[in-house]
KEMARMAR-741872 format. One record per residue (C-alpha): residue number from 0; chain; x, y, z. Coordinates in nm, 3 decimals, padded with zeros to 5 digits. Example, Ala and Ser with C-alpha at 12.3 -4.5 7.8 and 13.67 -1.06 7.14 Angstrom:
2
+-----+--------+---------+---------+---------+
: num : cadena :      c1 :      c2 :      c3 :
+-----+--------+---------+---------+---------+
:   0 :      A :  01.230 : -00.450 :  00.780 :
:   1 :      A :  01.367 : -00.106 :  00.714 :
+-----+--------+---------+---------+---------+
//
This chain:
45
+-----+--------+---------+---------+---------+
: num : cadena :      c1 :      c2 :      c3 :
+-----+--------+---------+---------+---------+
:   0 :      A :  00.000 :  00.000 :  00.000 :
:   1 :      A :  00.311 :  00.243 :  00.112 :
:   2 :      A :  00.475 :  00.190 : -00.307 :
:   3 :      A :  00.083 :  00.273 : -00.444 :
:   4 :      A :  00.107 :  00.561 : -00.213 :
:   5 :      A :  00.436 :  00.675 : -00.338 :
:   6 :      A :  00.333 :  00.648 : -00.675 :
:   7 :      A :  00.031 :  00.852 : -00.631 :
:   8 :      A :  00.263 :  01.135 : -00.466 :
:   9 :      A :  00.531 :  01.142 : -00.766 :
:  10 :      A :  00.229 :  01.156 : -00.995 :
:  11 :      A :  00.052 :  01.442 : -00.801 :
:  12 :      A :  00.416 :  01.632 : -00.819 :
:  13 :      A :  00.477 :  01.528 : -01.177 :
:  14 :      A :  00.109 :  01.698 : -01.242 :
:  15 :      A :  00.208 :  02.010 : -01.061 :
:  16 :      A :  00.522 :  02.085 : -01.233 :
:  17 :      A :  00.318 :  02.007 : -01.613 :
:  18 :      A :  00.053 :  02.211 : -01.504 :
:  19 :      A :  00.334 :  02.495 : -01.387 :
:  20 :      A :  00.474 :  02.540 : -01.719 :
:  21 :      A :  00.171 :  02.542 : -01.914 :
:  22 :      A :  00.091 :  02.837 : -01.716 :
:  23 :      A :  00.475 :  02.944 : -01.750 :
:  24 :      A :  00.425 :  02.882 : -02.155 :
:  25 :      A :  00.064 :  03.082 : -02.109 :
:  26 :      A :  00.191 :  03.358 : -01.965 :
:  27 :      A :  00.531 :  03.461 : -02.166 :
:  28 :      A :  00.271 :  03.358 : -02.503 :
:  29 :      A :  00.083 :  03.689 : -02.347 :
:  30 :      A :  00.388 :  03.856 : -02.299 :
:  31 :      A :  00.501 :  03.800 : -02.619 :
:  32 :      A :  00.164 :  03.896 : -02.757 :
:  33 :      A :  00.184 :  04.209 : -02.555 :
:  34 :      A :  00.517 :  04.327 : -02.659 :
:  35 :      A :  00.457 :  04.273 : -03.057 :
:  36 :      A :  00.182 :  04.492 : -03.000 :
:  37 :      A :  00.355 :  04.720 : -02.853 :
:  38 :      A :  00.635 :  04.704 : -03.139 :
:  39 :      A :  00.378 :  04.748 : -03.392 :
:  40 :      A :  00.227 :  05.050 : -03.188 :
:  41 :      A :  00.593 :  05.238 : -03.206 :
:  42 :      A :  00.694 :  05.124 : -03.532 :
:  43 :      A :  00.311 :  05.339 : -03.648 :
:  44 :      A :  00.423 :  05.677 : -03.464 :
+-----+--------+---------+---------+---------+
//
């Protein structure tokens, strides 16, 4: 029972980290979104 336990906890932390840099990937996707509009808004003055 301990080793199914185990597992479940490595799984849990494995599903954290994905779930971490999906919202890592999410957020520099707005960044990057943010600062080409941004570019586009200087290269118009």
């Amino acid at each position: 029972m301990a080793q199914i336990e185990g597992l479940i906890a490595s799984n849990v932390e494995i599903t954290a980290s994905e779930h971490s840099l999906h919202e890592a990937k999410n957020h520099l996707e707005k960044v990057g979104k943010s600062r080409k509009e941004a570019g586009g808004r200087a290269s118009e003055r």
